[in-house]
DRENGUNU-961932 format. One record per residue (C-alpha): chain; x, y, z. Coordinates in Angstrom, 1 decimal. Layout:
DRENGUNU-961932
<mol=A; xx=X; yy=Y; zz=Z> .
...
END
This chain:
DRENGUNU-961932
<mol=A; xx=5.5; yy=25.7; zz=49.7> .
<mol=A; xx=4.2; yy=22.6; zz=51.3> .
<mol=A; xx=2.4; yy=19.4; zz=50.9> .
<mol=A; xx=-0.4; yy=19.2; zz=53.5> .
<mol=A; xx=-2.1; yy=16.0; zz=54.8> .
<mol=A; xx=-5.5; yy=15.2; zz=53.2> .
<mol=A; xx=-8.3; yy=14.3; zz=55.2> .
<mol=A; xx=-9.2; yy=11.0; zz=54.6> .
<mol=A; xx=-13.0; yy=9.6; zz=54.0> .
<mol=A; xx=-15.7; yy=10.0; zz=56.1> .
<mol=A; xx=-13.2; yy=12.4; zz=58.0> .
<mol=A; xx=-16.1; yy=14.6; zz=60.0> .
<mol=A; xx=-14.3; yy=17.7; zz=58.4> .
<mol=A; xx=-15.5; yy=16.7; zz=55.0> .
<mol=A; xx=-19.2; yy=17.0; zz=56.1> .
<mol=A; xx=-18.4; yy=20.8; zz=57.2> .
<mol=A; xx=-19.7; yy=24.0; zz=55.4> .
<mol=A; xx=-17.0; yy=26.3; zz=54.6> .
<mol=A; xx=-17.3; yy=30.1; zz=55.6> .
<mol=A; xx=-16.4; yy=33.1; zz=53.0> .
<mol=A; xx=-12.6; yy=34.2; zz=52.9> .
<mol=A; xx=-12.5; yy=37.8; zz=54.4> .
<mol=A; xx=-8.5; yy=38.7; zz=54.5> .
<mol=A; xx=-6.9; yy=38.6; zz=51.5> .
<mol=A; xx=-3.3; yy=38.4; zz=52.4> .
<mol=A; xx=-0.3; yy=36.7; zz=52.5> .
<mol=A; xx=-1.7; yy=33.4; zz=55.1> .
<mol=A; xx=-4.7; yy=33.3; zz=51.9> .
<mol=A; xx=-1.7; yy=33.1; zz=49.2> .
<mol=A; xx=0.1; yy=30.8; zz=51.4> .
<mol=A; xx=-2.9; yy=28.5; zz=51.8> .
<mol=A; xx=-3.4; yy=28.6; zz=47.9> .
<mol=A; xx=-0.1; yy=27.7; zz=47.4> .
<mol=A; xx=-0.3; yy=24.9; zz=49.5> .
<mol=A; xx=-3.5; yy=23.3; zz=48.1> .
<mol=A; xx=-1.7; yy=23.7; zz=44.4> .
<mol=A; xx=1.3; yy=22.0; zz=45.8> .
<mol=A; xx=-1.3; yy=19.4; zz=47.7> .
<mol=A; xx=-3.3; yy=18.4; zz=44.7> .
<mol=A; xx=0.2; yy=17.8; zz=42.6> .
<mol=A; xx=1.2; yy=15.3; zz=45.2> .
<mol=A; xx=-2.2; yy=13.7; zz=45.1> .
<mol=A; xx=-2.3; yy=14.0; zz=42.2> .
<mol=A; xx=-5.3; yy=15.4; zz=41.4> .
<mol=A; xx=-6.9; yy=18.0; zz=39.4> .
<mol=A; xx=-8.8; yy=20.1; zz=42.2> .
<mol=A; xx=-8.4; yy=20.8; zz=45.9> .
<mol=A; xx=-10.4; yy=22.4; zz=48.2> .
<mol=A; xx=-9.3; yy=23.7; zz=51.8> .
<mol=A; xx=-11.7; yy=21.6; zz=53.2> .
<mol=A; xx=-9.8; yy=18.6; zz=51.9> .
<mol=A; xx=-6.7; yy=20.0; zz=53.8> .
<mol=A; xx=-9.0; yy=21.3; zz=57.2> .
<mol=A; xx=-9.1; yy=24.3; zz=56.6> .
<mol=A; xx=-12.9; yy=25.4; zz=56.3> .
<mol=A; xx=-12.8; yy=28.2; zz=54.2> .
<mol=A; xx=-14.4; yy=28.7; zz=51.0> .
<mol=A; xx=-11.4; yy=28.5; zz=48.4> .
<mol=A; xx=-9.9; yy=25.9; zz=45.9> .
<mol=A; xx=-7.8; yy=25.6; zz=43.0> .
<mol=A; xx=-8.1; yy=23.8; zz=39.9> .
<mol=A; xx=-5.3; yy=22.4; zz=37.0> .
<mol=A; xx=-7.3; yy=20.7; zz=34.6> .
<mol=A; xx=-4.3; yy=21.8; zz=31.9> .
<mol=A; xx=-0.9; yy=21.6; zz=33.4> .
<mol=A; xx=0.5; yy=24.2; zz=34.2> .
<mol=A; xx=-2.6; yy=26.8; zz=34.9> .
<mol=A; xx=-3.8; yy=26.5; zz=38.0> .
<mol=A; xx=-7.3; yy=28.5; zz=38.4> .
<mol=A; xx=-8.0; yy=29.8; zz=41.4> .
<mol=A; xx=-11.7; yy=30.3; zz=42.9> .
<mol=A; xx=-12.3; yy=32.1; zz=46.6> .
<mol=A; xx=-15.7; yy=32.4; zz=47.7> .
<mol=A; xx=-17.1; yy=30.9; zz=44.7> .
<mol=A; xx=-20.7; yy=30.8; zz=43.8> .
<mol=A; xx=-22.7; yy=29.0; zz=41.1> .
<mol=A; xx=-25.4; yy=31.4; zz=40.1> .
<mol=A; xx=-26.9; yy=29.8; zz=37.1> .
<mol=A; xx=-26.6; yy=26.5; zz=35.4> .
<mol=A; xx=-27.7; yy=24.4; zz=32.2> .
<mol=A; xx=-31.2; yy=22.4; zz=32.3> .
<mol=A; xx=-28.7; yy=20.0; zz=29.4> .
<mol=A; xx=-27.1; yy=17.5; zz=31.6> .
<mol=A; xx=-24.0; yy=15.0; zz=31.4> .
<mol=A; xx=-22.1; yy=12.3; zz=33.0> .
<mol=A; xx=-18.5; yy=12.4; zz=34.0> .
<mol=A; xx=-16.6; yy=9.7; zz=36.2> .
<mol=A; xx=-15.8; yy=11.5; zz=39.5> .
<mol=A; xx=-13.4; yy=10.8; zz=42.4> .
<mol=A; xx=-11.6; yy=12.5; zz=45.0> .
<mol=A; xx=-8.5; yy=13.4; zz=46.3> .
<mol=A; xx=-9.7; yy=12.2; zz=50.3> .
<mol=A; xx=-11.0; yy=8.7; zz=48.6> .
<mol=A; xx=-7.8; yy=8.1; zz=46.4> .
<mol=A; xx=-8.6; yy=5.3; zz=43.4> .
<mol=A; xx=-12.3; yy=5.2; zz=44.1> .
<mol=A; xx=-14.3; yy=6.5; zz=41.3> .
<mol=A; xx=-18.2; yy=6.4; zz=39.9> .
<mol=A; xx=-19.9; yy=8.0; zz=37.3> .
<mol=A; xx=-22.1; yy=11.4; zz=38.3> .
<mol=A; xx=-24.4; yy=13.1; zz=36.2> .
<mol=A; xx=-24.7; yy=17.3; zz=36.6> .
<mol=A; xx=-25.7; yy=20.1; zz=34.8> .
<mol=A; xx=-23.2; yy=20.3; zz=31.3> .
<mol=A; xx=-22.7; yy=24.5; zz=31.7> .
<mol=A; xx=-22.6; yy=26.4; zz=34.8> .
<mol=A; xx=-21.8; yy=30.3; zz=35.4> .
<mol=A; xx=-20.1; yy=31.2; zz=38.5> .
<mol=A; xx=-18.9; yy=34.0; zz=40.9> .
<mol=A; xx=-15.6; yy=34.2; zz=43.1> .
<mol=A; xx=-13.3; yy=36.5; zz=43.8> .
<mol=A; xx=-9.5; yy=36.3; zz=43.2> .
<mol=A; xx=-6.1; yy=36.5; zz=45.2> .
<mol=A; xx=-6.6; yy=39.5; zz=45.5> .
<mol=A; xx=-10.1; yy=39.8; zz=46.1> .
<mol=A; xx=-11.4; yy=40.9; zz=42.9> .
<mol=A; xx=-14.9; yy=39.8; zz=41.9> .
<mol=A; xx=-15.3; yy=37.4; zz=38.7> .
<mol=A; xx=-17.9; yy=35.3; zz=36.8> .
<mol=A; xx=-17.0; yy=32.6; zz=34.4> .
<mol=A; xx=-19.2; yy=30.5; zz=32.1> .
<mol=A; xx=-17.7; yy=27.0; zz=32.4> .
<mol=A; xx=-18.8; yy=23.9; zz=29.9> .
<mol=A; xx=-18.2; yy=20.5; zz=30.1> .
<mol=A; xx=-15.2; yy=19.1; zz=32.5> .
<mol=A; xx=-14.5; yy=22.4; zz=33.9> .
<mol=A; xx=-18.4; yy=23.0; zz=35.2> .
<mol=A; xx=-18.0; yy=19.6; zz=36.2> .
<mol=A; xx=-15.1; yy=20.6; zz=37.9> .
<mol=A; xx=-16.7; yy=23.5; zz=39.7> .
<mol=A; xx=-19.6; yy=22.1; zz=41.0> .
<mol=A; xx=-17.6; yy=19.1; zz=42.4> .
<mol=A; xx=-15.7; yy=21.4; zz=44.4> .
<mol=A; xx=-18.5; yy=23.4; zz=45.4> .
<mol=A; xx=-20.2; yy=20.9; zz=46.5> .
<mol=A; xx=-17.1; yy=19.9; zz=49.0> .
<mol=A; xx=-17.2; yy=23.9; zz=50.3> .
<mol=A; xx=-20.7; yy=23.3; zz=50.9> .
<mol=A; xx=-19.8; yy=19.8; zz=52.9> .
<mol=A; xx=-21.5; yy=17.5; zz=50.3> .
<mol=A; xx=-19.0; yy=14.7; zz=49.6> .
<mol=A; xx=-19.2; yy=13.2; zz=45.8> .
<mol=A; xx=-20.8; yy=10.2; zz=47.3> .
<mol=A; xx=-23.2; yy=11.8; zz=47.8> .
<mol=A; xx=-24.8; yy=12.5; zz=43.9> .
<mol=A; xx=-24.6; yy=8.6; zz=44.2> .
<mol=A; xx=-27.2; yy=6.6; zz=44.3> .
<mol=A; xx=-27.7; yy=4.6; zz=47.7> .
<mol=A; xx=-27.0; yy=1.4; zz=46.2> .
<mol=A; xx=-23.8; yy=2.2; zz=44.4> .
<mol=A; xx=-22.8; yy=4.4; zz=47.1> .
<mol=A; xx=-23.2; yy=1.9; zz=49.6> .
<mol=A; xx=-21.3; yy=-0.3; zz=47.5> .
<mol=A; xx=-18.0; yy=1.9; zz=46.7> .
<mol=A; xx=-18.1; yy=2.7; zz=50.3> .
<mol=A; xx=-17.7; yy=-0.8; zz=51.3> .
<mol=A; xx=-15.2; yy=-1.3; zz=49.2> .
<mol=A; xx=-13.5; yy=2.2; zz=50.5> .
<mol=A; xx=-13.5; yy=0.4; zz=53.8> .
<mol=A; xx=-12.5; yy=-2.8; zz=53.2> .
<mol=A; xx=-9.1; yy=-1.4; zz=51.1> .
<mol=A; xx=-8.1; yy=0.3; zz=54.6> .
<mol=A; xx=-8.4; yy=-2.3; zz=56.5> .
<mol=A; xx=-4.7; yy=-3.5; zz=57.4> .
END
């Protein structure tokens, strides 16, 4: 059980593709464990290892309290043409938020702790959910799905508020 530090925006590690889990063991449960503990702290409602450096394709969701899904090697195969907008933020940009529009229904693939293969159809905040955090595996940062004009803009602000 620990609380790792989260990279911080633009952190080069963000920008990183994240390779497939292979070993299924106790350093995997280990780093799921941490990431749960991680996005607690945050607090947020997913993690990705990426957030924490570690480039491998896993995170973990809690979007009720108390279940905490876990996705390894996850992979959307088919989405909705129906669309909707959700605000959007992230644990490595804390308090900076914008509105993103994605698909409304996604079905993915991952495997377990364990390994063993699943596929989920996810609606609403949940897909949203997913493909936010696929998107970090796959080193796009929320940003991103922004426009260039209001990314440019929360990103100025992003800087300014670290400034000492």
């Amino acid at each position: 059980m620990a609380i790792r530090p989260i990279l911080p925006y633009p952190h080069a590690g963000l920008s990183e593709i994240c390779g497939p889990v292979t070993a299924f063991d106790d350093h995997l449960r280990q780093l799921v464990t941490d990431l749960v503990d991680t996005m607690r702290a945050a607090p947020g409602v997913g993690i990705t290892a990426a957030h924490i450096g570690v480039l491998q394709r896993v995170f973990v969701l809690e979007l009720t309290p108390g279940t905490v899904l876990t996705y390894i090697n996850p992979e959307i195969i088919s989405h909705s043409p129906q669309t909707m907008r959700h605000v959007e933020g992230s644990v490595s940009m804390p308090g900076f938020t914008d509105e993103v529009e994605r698909p409304s229904t996604v079905e993915v693939r991952f495997q377990d702790i364990n390994g063993a293969e699943h596929a989920e159809t996810a609606q609403g905040f949940h897909a949203i959910c997913i493909q936010h955090e696929i998107d970090q595996l796959d080193g796009i940062f929320w940003l991103k799905r922004l426009s260039k004009l209001k990314r440019d803009r929360l990103v100025k602000k992003w800087e300014k508020s670290r400034k000492p």
